[in-house]
C-alpha positions in Angstrom: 9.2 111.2 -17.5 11.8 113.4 -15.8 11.1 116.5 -14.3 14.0 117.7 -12.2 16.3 118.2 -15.1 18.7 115.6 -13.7 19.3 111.6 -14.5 21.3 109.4 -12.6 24.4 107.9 -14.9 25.0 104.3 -13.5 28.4 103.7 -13.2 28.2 100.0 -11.8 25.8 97.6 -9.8 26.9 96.6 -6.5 24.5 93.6 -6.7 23.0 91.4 -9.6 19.8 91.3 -8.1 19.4 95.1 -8.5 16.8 96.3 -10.8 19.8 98.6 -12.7 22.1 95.6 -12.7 21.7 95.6 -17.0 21.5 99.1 -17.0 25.8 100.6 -15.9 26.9 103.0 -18.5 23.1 104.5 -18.9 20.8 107.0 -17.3 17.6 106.8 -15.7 15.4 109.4 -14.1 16.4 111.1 -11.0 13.3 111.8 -8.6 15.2 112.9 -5.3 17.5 112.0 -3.2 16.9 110.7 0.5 18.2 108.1 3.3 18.6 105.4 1.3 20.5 107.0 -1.6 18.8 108.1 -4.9 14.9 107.9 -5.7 14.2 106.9 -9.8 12.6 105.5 -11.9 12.3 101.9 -13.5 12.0 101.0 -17.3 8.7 99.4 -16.0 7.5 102.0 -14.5 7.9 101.7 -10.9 9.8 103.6 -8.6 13.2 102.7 -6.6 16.1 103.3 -5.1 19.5 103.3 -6.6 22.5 102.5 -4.4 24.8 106.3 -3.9 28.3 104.8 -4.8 26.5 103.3 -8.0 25.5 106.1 -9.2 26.5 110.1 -9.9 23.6 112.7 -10.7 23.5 114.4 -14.2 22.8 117.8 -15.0 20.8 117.1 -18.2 18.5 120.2 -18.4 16.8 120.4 -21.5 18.0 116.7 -22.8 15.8 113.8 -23.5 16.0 111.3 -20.8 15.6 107.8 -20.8 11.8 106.0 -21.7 
């Protein structure tokens, strides 16, 4: 679930091997932001990072987000 209001929209995947590699043109769940580049969320369940230049923050306040 989603609680800041926000999503990430994946633009593209820098590398196959990333979890969001099937994922460009959809959001997931924005957690925060830090060092590494975005914190969310994973279809599974589990949280990870998401690569800043794949990715631009949504303001999606009051939307349903992802699963």
């Amino acid at each position: 679930m989603n609680t800041t209001g926000k999503t990430l929209l994946i633009k593209k995947c820098s590398d196959p091997q990333y979890w969001y590699a099937d994922l460009v043109g959809t959001h997931v769940p924005f957690i925060r932001e830090d060092a590494f580049g975005y914190v969310s969320r994973e279809p599974a369940g589990y949280t990870n990072f998401v690569r800043r230049d794949d990715a631009v923050i949504q303001n999606n306040e009051g939307a349903a987000c992802c699963n």
